[in-house]
N, C-alpha and C positions, 0 to 999 in steps of 0.2 A: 134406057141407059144412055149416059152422055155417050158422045162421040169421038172428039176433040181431047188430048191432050190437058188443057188449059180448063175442061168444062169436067175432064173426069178427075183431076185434083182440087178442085173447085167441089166437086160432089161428097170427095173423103175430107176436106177440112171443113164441108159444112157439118159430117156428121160428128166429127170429134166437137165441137165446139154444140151442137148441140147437147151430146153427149153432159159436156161439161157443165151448158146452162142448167137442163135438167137437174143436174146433182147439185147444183150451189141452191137450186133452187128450193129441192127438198130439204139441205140439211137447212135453210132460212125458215122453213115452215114448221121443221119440226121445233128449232128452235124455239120459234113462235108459239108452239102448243103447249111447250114446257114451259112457258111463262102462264098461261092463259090456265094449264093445269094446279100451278102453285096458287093461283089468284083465287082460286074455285075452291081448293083447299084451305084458302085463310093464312096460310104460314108466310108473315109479311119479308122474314129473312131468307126461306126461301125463293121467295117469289123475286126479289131485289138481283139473288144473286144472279137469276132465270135470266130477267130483265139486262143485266150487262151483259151476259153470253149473248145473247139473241142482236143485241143491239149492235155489237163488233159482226155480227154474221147477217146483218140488217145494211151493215153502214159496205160489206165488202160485196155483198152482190152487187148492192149498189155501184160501185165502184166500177165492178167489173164490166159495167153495162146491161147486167142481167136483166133488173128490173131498169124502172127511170125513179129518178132519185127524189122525185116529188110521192111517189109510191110509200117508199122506204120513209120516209118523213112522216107517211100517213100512218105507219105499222108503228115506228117508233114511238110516236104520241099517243094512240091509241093504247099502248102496250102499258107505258109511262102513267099516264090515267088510269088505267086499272089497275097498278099496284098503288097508286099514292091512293086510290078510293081506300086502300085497306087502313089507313089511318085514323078513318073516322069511325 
């Protein structure tokens, strides 16, 4: 356990901010799988509407610094791609 004053507040603002990444992180992912779920299912309106939720919760992790924003770029396009595939 820290010691120090400076090292045991350092210790609880790591863990909230963990705390924090974590959850931005899971709701980005579930995000992600409810796009990936309508894409599998064929519903291109659904899947579109998936696609903008995810994208706003794609573009704020990002933001937050959670992931790195070349990450978030990858997931978006990837994601993008797979519902424009349902076109054809």
């Amino acid at each position: 356990m820290a010691n120090t004053a400076s090292s045991r507040k350092s210790a609880r603002t790591s863990e909230i901010r963990r705390q924090r990444n974590a959850s931005m992180t899971s709701t980005m992912r579930t995000a992600i799988k409810n796009v990936k779920k309508a894409v599998a299912t064929g519903d291109k309106g659904a899947a579109a509407a998936a696609l903008t939720a995810s994208m706003s919760k794609i573009d704020r992790t990002a933001a937050k610094g959670v992931i790195h924003r070349n990450s978030a770029a990858r997931h978006k396009s990837r994601l993008a791609q797979a519902v424009k595939s349902l076109d054809k």
